[in-house]
C-alpha positions as CSV (number, residue, x, y, z in Angstrom):
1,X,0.0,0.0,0.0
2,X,1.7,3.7,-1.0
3,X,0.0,7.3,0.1
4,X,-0.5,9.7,-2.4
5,X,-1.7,13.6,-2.3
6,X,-5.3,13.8,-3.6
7,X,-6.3,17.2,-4.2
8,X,-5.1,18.6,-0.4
9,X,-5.8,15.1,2.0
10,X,-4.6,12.1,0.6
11,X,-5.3,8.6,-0.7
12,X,-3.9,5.3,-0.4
13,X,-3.2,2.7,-3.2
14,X,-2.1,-1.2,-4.4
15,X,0.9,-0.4,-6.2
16,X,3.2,-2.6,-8.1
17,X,6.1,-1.2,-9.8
18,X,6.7,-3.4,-13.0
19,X,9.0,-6.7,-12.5
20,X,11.2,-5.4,-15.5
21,X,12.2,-2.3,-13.0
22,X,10.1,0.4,-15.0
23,X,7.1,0.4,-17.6
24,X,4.1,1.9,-18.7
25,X,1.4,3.0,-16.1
26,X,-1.8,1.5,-15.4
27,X,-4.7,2.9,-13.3
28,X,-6.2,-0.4,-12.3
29,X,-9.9,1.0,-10.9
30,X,-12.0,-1.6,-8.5
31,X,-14.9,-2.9,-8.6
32,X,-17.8,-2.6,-6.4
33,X,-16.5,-4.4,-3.2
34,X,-13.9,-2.1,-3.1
35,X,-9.9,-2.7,-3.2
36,X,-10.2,-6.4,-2.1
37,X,-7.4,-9.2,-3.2
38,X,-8.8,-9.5,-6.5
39,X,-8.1,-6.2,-7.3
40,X,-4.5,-6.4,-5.9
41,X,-4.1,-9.3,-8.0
42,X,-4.7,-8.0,-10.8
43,X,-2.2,-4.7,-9.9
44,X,0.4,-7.4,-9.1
45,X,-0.2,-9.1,-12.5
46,X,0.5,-6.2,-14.7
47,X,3.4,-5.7,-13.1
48,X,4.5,-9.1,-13.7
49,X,3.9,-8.3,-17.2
50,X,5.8,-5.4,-17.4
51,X,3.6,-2.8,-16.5
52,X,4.0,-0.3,-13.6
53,X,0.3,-0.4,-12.1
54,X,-1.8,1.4,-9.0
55,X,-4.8,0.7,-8.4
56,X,-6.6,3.8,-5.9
57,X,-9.0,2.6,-2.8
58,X,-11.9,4.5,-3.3
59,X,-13.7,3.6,-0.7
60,X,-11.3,5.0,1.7
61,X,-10.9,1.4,3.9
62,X,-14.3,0.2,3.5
63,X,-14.9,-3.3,1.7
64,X,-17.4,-5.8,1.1
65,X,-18.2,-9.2,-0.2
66,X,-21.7,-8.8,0.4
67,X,-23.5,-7.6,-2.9
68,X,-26.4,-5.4,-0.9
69,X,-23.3,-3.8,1.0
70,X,-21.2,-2.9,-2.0
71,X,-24.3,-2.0,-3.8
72,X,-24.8,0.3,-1.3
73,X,-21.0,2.1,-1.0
74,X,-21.2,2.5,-4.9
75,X,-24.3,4.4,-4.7
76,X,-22.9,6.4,-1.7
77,X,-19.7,6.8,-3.7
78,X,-18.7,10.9,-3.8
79,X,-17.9,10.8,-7.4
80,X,-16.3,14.4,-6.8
81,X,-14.0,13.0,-4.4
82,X,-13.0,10.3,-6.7
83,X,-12.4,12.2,-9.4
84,X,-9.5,13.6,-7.0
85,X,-8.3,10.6,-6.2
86,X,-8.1,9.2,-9.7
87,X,-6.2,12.1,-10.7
88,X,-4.2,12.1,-7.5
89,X,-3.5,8.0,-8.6
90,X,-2.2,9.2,-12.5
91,X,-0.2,12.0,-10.5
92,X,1.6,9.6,-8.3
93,X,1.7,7.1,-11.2
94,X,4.1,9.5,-13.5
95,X,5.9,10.6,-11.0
96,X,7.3,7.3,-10.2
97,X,10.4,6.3,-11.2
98,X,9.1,3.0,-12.1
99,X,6.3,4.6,-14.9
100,X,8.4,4.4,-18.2
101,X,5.5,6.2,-20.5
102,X,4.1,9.8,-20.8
103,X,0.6,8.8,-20.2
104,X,-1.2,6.1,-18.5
105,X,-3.4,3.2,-19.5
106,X,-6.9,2.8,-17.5
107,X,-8.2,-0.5,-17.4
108,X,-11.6,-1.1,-14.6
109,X,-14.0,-4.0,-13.3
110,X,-17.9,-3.3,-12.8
111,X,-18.2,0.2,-11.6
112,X,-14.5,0.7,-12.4
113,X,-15.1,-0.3,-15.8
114,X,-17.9,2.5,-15.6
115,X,-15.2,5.1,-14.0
116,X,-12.1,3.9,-16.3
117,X,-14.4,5.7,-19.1
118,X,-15.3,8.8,-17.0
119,X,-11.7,9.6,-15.7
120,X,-10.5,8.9,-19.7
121,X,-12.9,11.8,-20.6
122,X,-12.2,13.9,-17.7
123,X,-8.3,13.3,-18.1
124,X,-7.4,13.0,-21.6
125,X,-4.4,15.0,-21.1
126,X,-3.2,11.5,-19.2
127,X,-4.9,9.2,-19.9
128,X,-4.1,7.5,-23.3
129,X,-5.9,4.4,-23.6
130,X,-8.5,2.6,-22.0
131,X,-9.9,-1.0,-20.8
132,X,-13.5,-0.9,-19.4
133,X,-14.5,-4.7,-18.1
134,X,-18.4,-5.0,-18.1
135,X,-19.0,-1.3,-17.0
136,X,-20.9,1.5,-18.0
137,X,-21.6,4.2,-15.9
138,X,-23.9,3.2,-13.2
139,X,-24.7,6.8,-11.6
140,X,-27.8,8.7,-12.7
141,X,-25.8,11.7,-14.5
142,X,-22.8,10.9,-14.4
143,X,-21.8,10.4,-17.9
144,X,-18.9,12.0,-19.7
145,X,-18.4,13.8,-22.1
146,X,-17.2,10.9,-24.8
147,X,-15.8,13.9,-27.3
148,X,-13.3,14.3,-25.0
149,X,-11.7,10.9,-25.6
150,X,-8.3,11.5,-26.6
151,X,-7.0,7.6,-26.9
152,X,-8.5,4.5,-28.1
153,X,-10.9,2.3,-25.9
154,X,-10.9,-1.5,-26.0
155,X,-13.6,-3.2,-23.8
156,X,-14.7,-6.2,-22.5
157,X,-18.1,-7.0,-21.7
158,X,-20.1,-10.2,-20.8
159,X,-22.7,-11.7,-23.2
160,X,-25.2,-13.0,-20.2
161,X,-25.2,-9.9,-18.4
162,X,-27.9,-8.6,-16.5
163,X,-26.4,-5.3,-15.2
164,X,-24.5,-3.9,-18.5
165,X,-26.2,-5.9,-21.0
166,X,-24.3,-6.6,-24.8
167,X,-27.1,-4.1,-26.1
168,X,-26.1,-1.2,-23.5
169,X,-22.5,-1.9,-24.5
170,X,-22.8,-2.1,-28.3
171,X,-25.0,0.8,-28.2
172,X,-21.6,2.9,-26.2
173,X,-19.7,1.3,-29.1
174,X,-22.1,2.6,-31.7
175,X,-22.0,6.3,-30.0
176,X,-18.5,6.3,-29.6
177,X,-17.6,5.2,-33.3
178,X,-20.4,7.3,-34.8
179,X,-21.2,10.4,-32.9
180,X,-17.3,11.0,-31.8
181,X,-15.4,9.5,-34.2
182,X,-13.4,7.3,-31.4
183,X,-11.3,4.5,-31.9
184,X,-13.8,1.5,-30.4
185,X,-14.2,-1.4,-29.8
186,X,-16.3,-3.0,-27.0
187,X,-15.9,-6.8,-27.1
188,X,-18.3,-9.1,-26.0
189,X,-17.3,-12.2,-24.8
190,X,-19.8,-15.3,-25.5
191,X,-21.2,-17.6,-22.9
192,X,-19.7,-15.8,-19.8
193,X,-21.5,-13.9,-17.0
194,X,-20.7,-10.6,-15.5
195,X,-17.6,-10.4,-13.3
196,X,-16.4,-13.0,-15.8
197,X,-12.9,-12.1,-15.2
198,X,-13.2,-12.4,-11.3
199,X,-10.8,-15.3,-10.2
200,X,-12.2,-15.0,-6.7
201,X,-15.9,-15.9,-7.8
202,X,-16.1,-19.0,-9.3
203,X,-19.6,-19.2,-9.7
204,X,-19.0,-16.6,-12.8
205,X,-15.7,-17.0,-13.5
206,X,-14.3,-18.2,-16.7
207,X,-11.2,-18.9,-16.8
208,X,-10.3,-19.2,-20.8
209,X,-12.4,-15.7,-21.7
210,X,-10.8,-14.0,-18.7
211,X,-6.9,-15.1,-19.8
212,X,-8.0,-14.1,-23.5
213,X,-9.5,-10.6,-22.3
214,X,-6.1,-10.3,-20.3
215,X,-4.1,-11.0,-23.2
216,X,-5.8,-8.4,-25.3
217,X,-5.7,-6.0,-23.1
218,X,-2.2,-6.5,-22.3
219,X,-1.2,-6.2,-26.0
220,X,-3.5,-2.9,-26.3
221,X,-1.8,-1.2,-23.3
222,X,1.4,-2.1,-24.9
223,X,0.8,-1.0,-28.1
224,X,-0.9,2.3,-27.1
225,X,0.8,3.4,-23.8
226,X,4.1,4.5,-24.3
């Protein structure tokens, strides 16, 4: 766990500098339960790749593994306040000495596949490409401003998905192709569940969609964050 200024307080973070010594950044966002294992995991196994990766506790401490519960501290999330600590995490990610690129990747799960998009929008300066996994933006709202896109957006979504359904995802595709002109592509995986990608959850997890998600989006970052 590092500390990093957030907009005058301070946030804490999984951090994993990459296993080559430096690399390219990646804001690794949680999903609803907040920064649990999982998510460290998956912080850990960027790195290992050759990434230099952070992934910001939103919830300030709190987690769950109960879904009312983490339904409950996503709706109560102060989207203000973690706009700050998003953009305190890219801060603290380029100024390591570990972050080899200019900008930073964003890759999220669930609600941080929802927020990956919002702080690409809200960041563009930074933030040059970006993974959403099964996540659209689940605050009344909230949504971005998808002109302000500046890098390319690869998805992954879930085709037997109740929360962000293939239709709500092709339908961001279709926007962000047509109406913006952005570079794409939301992929949807065939025969999984949401959360697909969830190692910790084996009642949805699938394990040969989530290593081939992985391994696109590790080539993506690598081709696009520099």
């Amino acid at each position: 766990m590092v500390e990093f200024p957030s907009n005058g307080s301070s946030a804490q973070g999984w951090f994993a500098p990459s296993a080559t010594g430096s690399g390219p950044g990646i804001l690794v966002i949680q999903e609803w339960w907040g920064l649990v294992p999982h998510i460290q995991e998956v912080v850990d196994r960027f790195a290992s790749e050759g990434f230099t990766a952070l992934a910001p506790d939103l919830y300030h401490g709190e987690a769950t593994t109960e879904p009312d519960e983490a339904g409950k501290l996503m709706m109560a999330l102060n989207l203000e306040q973690a706009a700050k600590d998003l953009r305190g995490a890219i801060a603290f990610l380029k100024g390591s000495e570990a972050t080899s690129s200019e900008g930073v990747g964003v890759v999220g799960y669930c609600m941080g596949g929802g927020l990956a998009l919002v702080v690409a929008c809200n960041e563009p300066q930074d933030v040059v490409a970006c993974a959403p996994y099964y996540g659209l933006i689940p605050w009344e709202g909230a949504a971005p401003d998808y002109s302000k896109l500046s890098g390319p957006v690869h998805g992954h979504y879930a085709e037997n998905d109740d929360f962000f359904s293939p239709a709500l995802a092709k339908a961001l595709e279709t926007e962000l192709r047509e109406t913006h002109g952005k570079d794409a592509v939301l992929e949807v995986h065939p025969d999984v569940d949401h959360a697909f990608f969830n190692d910790h959850r084996p009642e949805v997890h699938s394990p040969e969609e989530a290593d081939k998600a992985f391994a696109e989006t590790v080539a993506f970052f690598r081709r696009t964050v520099r």
